[in-house]
C-alpha positions in Angstrom: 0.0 0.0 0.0 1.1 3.5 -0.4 2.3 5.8 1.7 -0.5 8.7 2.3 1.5 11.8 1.0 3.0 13.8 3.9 2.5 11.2 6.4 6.3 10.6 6.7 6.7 14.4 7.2 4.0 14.2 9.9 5.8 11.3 11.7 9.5 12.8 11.4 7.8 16.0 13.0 6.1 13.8 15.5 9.7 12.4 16.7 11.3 16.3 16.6 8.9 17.6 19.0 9.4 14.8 21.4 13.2 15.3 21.1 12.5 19.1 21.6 10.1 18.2 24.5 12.4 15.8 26.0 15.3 18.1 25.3 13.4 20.9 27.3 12.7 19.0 30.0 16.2 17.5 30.4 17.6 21.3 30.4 14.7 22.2 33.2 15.4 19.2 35.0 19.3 20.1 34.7 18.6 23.4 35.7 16.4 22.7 38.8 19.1 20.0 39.7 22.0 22.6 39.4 19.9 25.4 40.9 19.4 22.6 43.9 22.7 21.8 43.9 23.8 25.8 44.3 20.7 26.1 47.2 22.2 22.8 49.0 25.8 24.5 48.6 24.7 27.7 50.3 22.8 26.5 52.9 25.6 23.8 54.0 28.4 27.0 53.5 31.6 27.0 52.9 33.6 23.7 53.7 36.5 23.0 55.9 39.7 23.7 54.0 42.0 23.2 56.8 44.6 20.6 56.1 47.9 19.2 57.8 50.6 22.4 57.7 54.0 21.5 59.1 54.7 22.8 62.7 58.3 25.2 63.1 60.7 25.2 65.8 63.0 28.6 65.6 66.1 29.4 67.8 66.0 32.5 69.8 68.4 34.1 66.5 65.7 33.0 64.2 67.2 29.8 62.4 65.0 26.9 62.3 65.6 24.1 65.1 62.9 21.7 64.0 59.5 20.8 62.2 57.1 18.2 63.6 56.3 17.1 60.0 56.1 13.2 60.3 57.3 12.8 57.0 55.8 15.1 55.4 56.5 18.9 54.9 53.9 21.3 54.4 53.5 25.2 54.3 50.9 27.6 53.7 51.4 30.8 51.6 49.1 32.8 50.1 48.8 33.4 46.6 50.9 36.5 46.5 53.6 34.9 47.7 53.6 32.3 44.7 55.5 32.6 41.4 53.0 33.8 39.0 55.3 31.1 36.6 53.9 28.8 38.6 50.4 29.6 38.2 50.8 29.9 34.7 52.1 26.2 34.5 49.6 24.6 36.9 46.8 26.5 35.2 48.0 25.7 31.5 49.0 21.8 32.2 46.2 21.0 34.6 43.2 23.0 34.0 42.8 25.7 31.1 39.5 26.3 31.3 40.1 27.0 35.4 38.6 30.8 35.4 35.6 29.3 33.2 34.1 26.5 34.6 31.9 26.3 38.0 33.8 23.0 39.2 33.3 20.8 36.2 34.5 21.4 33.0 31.3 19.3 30.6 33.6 19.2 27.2 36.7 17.5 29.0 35.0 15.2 30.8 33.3 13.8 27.4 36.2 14.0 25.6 38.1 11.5 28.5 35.2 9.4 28.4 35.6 9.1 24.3 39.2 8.3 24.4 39.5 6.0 27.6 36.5 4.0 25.7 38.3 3.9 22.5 41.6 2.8 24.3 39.4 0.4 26.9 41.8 1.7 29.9 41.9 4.9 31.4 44.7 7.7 29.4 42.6 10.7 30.1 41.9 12.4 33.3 39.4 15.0 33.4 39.5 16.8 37.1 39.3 20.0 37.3 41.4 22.0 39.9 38.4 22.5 42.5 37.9 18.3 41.9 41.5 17.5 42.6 41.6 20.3 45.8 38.6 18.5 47.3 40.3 15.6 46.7 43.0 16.7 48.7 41.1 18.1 51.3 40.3 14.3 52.1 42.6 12.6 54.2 41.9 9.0 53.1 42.0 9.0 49.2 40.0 5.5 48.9 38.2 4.7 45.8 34.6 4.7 46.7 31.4 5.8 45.1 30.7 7.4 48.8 33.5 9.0 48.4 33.7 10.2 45.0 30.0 11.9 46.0 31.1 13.6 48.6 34.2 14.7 46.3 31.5 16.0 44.0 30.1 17.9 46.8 33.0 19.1 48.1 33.7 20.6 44.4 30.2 22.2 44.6 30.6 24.0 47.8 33.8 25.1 47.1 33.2 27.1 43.6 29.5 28.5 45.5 31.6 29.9 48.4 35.2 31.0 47.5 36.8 32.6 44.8 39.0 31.4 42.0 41.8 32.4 43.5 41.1 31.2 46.9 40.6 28.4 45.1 43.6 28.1 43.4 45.4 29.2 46.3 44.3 26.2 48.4 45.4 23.5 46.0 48.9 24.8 45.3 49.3 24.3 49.1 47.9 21.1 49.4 49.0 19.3 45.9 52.0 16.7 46.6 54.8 17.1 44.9 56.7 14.1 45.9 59.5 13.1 48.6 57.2 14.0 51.9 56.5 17.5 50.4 53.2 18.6 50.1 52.0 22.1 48.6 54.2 24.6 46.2 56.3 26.2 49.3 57.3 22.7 50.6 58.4 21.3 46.9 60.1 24.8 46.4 62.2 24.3 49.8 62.6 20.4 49.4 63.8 20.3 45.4 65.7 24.0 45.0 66.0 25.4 48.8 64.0 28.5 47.9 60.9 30.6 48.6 57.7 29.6 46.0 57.8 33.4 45.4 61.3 32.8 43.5 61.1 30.4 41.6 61.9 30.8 38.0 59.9 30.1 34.7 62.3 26.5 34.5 61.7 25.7 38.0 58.1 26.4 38.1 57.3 24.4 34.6 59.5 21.6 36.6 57.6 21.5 39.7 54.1 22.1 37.7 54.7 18.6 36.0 55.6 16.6 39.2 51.7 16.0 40.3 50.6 13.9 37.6 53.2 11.1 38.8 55.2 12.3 42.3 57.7 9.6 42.1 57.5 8.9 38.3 58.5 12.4 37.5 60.5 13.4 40.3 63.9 14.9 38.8 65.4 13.3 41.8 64.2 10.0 40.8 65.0 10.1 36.7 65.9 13.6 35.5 65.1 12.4 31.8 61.8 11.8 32.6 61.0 15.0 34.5 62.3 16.9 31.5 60.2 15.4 29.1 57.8 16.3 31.3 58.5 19.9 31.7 58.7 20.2 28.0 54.7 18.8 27.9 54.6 21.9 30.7 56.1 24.4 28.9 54.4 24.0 25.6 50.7 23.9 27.1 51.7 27.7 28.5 52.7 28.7 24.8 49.7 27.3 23.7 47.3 28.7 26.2 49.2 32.5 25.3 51.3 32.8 28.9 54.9 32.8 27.1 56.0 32.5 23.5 57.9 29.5 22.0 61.1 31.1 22.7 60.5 31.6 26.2 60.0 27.9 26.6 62.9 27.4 24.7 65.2 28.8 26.9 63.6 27.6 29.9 64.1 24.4 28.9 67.7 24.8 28.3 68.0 26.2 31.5 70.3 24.4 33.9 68.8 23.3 36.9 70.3 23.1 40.4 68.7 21.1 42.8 69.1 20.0 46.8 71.5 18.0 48.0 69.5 15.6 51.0 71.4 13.7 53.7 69.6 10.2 54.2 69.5 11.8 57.9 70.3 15.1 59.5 71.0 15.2 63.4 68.3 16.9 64.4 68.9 20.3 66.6 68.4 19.7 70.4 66.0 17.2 70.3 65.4 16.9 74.1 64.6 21.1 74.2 62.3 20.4 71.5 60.5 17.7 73.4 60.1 20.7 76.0 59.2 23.2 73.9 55.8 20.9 72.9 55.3 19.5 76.3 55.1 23.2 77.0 52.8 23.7 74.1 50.1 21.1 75.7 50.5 22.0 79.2 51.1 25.9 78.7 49.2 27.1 76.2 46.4 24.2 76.0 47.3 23.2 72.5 46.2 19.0 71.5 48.6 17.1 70.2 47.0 17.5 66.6 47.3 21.4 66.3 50.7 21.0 68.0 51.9 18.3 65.3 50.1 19.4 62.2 48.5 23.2 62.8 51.4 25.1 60.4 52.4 26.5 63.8 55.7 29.2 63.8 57.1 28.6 67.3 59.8 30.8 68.7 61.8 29.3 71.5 64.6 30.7 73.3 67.4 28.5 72.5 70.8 29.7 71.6 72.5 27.2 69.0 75.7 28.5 69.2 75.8 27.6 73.0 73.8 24.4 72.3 76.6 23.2 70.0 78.8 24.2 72.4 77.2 22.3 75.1 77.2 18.9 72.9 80.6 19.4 71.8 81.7 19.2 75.9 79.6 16.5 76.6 81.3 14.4 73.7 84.9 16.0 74.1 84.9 15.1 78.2 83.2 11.8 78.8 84.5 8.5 77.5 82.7 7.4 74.2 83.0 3.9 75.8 81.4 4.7 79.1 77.6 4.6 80.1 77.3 7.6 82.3 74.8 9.9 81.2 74.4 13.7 81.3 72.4 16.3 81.8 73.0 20.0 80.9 71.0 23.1 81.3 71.7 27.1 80.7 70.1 29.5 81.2 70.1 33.5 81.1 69.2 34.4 85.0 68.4 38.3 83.8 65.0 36.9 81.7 65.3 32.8 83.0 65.6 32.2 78.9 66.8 28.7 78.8 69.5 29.1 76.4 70.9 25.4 76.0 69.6 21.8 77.3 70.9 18.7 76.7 68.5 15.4 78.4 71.2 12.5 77.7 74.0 11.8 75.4 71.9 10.3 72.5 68.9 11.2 71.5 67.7 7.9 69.4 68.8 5.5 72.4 67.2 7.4 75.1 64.8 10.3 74.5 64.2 10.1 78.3 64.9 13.8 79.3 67.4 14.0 82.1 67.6 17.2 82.6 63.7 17.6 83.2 62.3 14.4 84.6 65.0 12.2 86.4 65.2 13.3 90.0 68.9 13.2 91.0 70.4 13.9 94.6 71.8 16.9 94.1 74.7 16.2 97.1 76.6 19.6 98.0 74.7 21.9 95.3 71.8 22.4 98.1 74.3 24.4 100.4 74.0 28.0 98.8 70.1 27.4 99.8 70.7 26.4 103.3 73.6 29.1 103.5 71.6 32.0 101.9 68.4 30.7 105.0 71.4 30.9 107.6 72.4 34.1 106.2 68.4 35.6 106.6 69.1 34.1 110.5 72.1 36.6 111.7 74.9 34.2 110.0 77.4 35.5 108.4 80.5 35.2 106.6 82.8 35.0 109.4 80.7 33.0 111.2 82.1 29.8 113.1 81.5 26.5 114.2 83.6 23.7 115.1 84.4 21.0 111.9 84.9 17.3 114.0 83.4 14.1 113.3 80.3 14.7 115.1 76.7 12.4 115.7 73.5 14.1 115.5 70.1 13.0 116.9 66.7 14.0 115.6 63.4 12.9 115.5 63.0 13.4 119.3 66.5 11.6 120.0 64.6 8.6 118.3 67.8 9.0 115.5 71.3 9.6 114.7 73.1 11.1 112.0 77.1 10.9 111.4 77.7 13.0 108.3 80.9 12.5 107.0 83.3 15.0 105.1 85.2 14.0 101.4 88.4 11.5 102.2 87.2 12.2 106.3 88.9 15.4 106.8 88.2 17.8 109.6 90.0 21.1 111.0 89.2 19.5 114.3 88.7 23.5 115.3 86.9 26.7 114.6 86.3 27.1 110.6 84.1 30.2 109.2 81.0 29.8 107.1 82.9 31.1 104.2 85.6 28.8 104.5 83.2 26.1 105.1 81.2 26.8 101.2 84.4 26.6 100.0 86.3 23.2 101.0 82.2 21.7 101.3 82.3 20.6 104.5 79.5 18.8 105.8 79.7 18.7 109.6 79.8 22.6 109.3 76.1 22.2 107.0 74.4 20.2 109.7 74.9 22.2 112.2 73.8 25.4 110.4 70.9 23.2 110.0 70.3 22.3 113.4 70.3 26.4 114.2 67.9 27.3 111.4 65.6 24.4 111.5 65.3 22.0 108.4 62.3 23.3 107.6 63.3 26.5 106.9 65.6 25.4 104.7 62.5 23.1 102.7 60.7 26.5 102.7 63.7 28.2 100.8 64.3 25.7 98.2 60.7 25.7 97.6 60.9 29.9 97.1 63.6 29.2 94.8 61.6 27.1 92.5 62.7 23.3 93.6 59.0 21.1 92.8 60.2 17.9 94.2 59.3 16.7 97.8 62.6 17.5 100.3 62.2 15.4 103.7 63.0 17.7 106.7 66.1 15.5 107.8 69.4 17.0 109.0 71.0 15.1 105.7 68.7 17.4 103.7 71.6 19.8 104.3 73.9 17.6 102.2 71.3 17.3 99.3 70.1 13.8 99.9 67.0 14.7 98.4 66.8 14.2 95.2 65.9 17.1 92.5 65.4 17.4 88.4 68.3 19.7 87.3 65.9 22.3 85.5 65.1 23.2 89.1 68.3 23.3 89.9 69.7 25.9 87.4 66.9 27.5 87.9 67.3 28.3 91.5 70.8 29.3 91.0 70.0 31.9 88.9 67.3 33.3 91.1 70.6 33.4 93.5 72.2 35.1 90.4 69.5 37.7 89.2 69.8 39.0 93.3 66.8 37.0 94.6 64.5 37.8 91.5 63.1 34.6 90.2 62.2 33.8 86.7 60.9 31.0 85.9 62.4 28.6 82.5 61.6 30.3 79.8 61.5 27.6 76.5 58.7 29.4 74.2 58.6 33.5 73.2 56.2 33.2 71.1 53.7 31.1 69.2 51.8 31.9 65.5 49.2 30.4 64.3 49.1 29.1 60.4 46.6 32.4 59.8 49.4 34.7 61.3 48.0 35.5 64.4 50.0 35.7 67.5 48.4 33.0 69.8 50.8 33.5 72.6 53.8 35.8 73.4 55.6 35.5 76.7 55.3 38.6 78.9 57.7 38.7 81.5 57.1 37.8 85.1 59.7 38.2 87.4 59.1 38.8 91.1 61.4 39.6 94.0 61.3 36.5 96.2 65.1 36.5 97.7 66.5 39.8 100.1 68.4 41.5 97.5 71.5 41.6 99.8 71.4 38.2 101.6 71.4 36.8 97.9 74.5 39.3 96.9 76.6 37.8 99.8 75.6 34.2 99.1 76.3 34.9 96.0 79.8 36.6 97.0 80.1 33.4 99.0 79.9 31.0 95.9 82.9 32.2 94.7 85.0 31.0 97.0 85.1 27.3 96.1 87.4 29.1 93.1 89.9 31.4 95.6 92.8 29.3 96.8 93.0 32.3 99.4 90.2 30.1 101.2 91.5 26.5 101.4 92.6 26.0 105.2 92.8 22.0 106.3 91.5 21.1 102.6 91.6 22.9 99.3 88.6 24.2 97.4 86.4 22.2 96.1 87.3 24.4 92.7 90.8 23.5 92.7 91.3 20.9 89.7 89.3 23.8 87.2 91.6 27.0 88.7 93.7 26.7 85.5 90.9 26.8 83.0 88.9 29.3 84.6 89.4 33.4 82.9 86.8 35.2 84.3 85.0 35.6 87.9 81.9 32.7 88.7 80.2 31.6 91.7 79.1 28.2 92.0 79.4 24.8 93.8 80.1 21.0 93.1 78.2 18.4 94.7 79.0 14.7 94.6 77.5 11.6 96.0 77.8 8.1 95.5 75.9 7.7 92.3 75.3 11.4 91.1 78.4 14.0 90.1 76.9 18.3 89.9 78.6 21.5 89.0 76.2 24.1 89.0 77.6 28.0 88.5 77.2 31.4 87.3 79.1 34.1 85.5 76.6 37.6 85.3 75.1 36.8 82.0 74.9 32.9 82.3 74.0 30.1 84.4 75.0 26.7 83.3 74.1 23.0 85.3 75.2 20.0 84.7 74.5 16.7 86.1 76.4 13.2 85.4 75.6 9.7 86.6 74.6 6.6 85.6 70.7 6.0 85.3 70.7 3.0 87.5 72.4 4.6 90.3 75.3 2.4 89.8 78.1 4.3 92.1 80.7 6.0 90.2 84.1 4.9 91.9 87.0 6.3 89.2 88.4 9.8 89.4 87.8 10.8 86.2 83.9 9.8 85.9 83.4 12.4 89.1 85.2 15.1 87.3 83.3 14.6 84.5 80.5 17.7 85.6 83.2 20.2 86.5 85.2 19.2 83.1 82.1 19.8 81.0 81.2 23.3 83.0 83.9 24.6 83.0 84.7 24.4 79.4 81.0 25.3 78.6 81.3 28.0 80.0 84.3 29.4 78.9 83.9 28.9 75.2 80.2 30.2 76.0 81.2 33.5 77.0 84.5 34.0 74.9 83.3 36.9 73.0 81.0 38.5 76.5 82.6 41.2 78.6 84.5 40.0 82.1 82.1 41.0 84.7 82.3 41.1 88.1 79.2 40.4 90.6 78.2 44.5 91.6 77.7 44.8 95.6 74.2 45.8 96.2 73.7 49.1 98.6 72.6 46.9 101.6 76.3 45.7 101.8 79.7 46.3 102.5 82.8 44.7 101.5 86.1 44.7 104.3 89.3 42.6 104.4 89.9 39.9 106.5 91.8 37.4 107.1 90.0 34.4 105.7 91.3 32.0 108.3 89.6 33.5 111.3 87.0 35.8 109.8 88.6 38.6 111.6 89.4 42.2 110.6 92.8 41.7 108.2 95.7 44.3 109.2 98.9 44.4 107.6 100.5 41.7 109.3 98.2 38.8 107.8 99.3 37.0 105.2 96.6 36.7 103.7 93.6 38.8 103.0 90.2 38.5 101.3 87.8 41.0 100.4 84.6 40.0 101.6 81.0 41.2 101.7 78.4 41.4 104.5 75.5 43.0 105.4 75.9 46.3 106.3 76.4 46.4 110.3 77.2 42.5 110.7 80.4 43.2 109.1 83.5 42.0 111.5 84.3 44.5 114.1 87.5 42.4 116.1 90.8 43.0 114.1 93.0 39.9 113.3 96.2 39.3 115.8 97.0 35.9 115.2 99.8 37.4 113.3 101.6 40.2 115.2 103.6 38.4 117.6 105.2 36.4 114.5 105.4 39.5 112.5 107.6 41.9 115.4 109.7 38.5 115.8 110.2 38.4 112.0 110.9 42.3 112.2 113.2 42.0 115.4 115.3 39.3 113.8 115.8 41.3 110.3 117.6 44.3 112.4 121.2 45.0 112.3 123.2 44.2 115.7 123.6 48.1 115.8 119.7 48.6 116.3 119.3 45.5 118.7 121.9 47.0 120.6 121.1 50.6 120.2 117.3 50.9 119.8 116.6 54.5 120.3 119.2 55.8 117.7 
């Protein structure tokens, strides 16, 4: 039969207008679906674009002590502070139609599906910038449809609530670029030890081709590979009008020069570090998150020139083969800025800080507290009491107490408070105990800063209590800074990834010593470095008295298992504790030098380049001669005299005469026969 005429036009027309209709109702339906996506974008807000940043560590001189990056380094800049080369490359290799598209560019994402159905594998990705920065704003990168939804959604809510260049900003920081380094400013550092903000055309074309494979085209990995790939770089900017051919000419023929890595650097006072962040938690409130992966800028008070310094000793004076370990704290007693700190002698073995959680007896390095308390009583200086083997009882004659001095000598006499500092003795400390009360000496430690529990016993005297060293120095320099206490200082200052100044120190000293008691202990402390004061024993200084250049006050302490030298100069305060963490007794010579030997040489080669200072008298003082083996007044027949301070009206007032008689004997036998015989010519 035949066709009615027209009836094929009729049904072709028929199958238009569905088309149209269905067409229509596809683009309404599209719209609606977008519009709904847009509404659901606005109403949920911007999303969370915070991502892992890498925590710094500076030294007090602004070099960089540490990051707490786990592996991986990142930094946030903002787009400013990027090459615009490096825009230009990202932009041209990775997304062209960036400044176009609202998340999803339509025409790529066919053309991928085309050619990875041709070739039945996937050769063509189609993400956008927004797609892969909401990729990398999730943590786990699993291949899920749940995932790849919210991916979609992330994309959605980003383009409805930030700008293009906000953007763009976030996913040069977050992008990985290989080897642990993630975002522009990281791979910048990591591959050519520079800023983002200078890198070059070549550089930038370099970097800009890493993301598509981190390891594959890493130039540290194979250089021929990462070339051909900045060449792909470089031509898709000519082509998308950023530089002309000859431009990418050149920068291809540019020489490259890239960062030399260690397999492993030493990291830079690892046990201060560990400080600084326990700080961070316990100070300032920070978690452990923020603390390790916040971007924070952290501004500590360290001194690397002193903390080198402080290692080198440690290494230079204790045998490599021995297993005594150390402990070594500094500090600036003006501001109680801990300068240099040292927890043990490696790091990797033990990261058990000495310095700040062992509790050591701190032996004869208690006495300054007990003599600055007798001092506060009416002692002074000159003060004496009788050094003999002597038994105490205490606890309501329920106990007894021998104390017993180094090698068991005693003057078996009179010896003066000053000479008793300075040769350590102990029988001299326990009875300056018994007169002040041991608790009186518990409350001065505690004014001075010491946290850990002292037991009111007569052998509290002789530090048989033991102490963390951070306390320690600490004290010392509130001795130092004339009874004004400042507390350790390890953080000046803490930024946040945003820029803002979270915390700053603000300094808090307070007056807790008498200014003038604590300038005559202090006076005091230097004796165990004057020969002048050695009577039946020498100082307890004596095998340092060559290396030493400049005036300090300090003291030694030993004890079976535990070896101190704790002392000052004006500007610094150094401590340092040796020992063996099992309390194993040190026996040899050499192991209970090891504390002085270490001081001593820290603290020369600290302050090297400082001015000599001298410790300035407070008003409240005065400073007479005397001879230092009686206490007395010194005239011009003593032998020996010392300058020594005192508070003003409990200075000496009996002249020395022990040496007169031998003095007019020495002067009658030097005269000629004609003046013994004829004395008034």
């Amino acid at each position: 039969m035949e066709p009615i005429p027209g009836s094929r036009f009729r049904g072709t027309w028929k199958y238009v207008r569905a088309a149209v209709f269905i067409g229509v109702f596809l683009a309404i339906f599209a719209s609606a679906a977008l519009g709904s996506f847009i509404l659901f974008a606005k109403i949920e807000g911007a999303p969370p674009v915070a991502v892992p940043q890498t925590t710094i560590f500076y030294a007090d001189d602004g070099s960089k002590i540490g990051e707490s990056d786990h592996g991986q380094k990142r930094y946030w800049v903002r787009l400013d502070d990027i090459s615009p080369h490096v825009i230009e490359a990202t932009i041209a290799v990775e997304d062209r139609k960036f400044y176009e598209h609202h998340g999803f560019d339509l025409k790529r994402i066919a053309a991928a599906v085309i050619a990875n159905v041709q070739a039945m594998a996937k050769v063509e990705g189609a993400s956008t910038i927004t797609q892969q920065y909401a990729r990398n704003l999730f943590l786990t990168h699993e291949k899920t449809w749940s995932r790849k939804i919210q991916e979609a959604l992330y994309t959605i809510r980003l383009e409805a609530n930030y700008s293009k260049e906000k953007i763009l900003e976030g996913y040069l920081n977050t992008i990985y670029y290989g080897h642990g380094a993630y975002g522009i400013e990281a791979a910048a550092r990591y591959y050519f030890g520079k800023h983002a903000s200078e890198l070059t055309l070549s550089e930038a074309a370099m970097l800009a081709g890493i993301p598509k494979g981190p390891y594959y085209y890493s130039p540290l990995v194979n250089e021929k590979r990462a070339k051909a790939r900045q060449k792909i770089v470089l031509l898709s900017m000519v082509e998308a009008g950023y530089i002309s051919r000859q431009e990418a000419e050149q920068a291809y023929r540019d020489e490259l020069v890239y960062v030399r890595h260690r397999e492993k650097e030493r990291p830079v006072a690892p046990y201060f570090q560990d400080v600084v962040k326990q700080q961070l938690r316990t100070k300032l409130g920070l978690d452990e998150r923020t603390i390790e992966l916040g971007g924070l800028r952290v501004y500590t008070t360290l001194d690397p020139r002193l903390q080198r310094i402080a290692e080198k000793q440690l290494e230079r004076v204790i045998n490599p083969t021995s297993a005594i370990q150390a402990a070594l704290v500094a500090m600036d007693p003006r501001t109680g800025e801990v300068k240099a700190l040292i927890g043990g002698r490696d790091y990797d073995e033990s990261p058990f800080n000495r310095a700040v959680q062992a509790e050591r007896q701190p032996g004869s390095t208690f006495k300054p507290f007990l003599y600055y308390a007798a001092i506060e009583q009416g002692f002074t200086p000159s003060t004496e009491l009788r050094s003999e083997l002597t038994t105490f009882t205490f606890d309501s004659g329920r106990a007894t107490y021998t104390p017993h001095n180094y090698n068991d000598y005693y003057a078996n006499g009179p010896i003066t408070l000053a000479q008793a500092l300075a040769v350590s003795d102990n029988v001299f400390a326990v009875k300056t105990l018994q007169f002040i009360g041991a608790d009186k000496l518990v409350d001065t430690a505690k004014t001075l800063g010491i946290t850990s529990k002292l037991k009111a016993v007569p052998s509290l005297a002789l530090g048989t209590s033991p102490v963390r060293v951070i306390d320690m120095v600490a004290a010392y320099s509130t001795i130092a800074n004339y009874g004004k206490r400042n507390d350790p200082v390890f953080i000046k200052k803490v930024v946040d990834s945003a820029g803002n100044v979270i915390y700053e120190h603000q300094p808090a000293s307070r007056q807790v010593l008498d200014r003038d008691a604590a300038f005559v202990t202090t006076h005091l402390m230097t004796g165990m470095f004057d020969p002048k004061l050695n009577g039946y024993t020498t100082v307890t200084g004596q095998s340092i008295l060559d290396e030493i250049t400049r005036s300090y006050a300090g003291k030694s302490g030993t004890t079976k298992t535990d070896s101190w030298m704790i002392g000052f100069a004006p500007q610094l305060v150094a401590g340092v504790w040796t020992g063996y963490d099992r309390g194993e007794p040190m026996d040899r010579f050499d192991e209970k030098q090891y504390a002085k030997q270490i001081w001593v040489h820290f603290m020369e080669e600290g302050l090297a380049d400082e001015p000599k200072r001298s410790f300035k008298p407070t008003k409240g003082v005065i400073g007479v001669d005397i001879d230092p083996q009686n206490g007395k007044l010194a005239t011009d027949a003593c032998p020996v005299k010392r300058k020594t301070y005192y508070l003003i009206g409990t200075e000496p007032t009996d002249y020395c005469t022990d040496h007169l008689e031998k003095k007019k004997k020495k002067k009658e036998n030097g005269k000629s026969w004609f003046e013994k015989w004829f004395p008034w010519f």
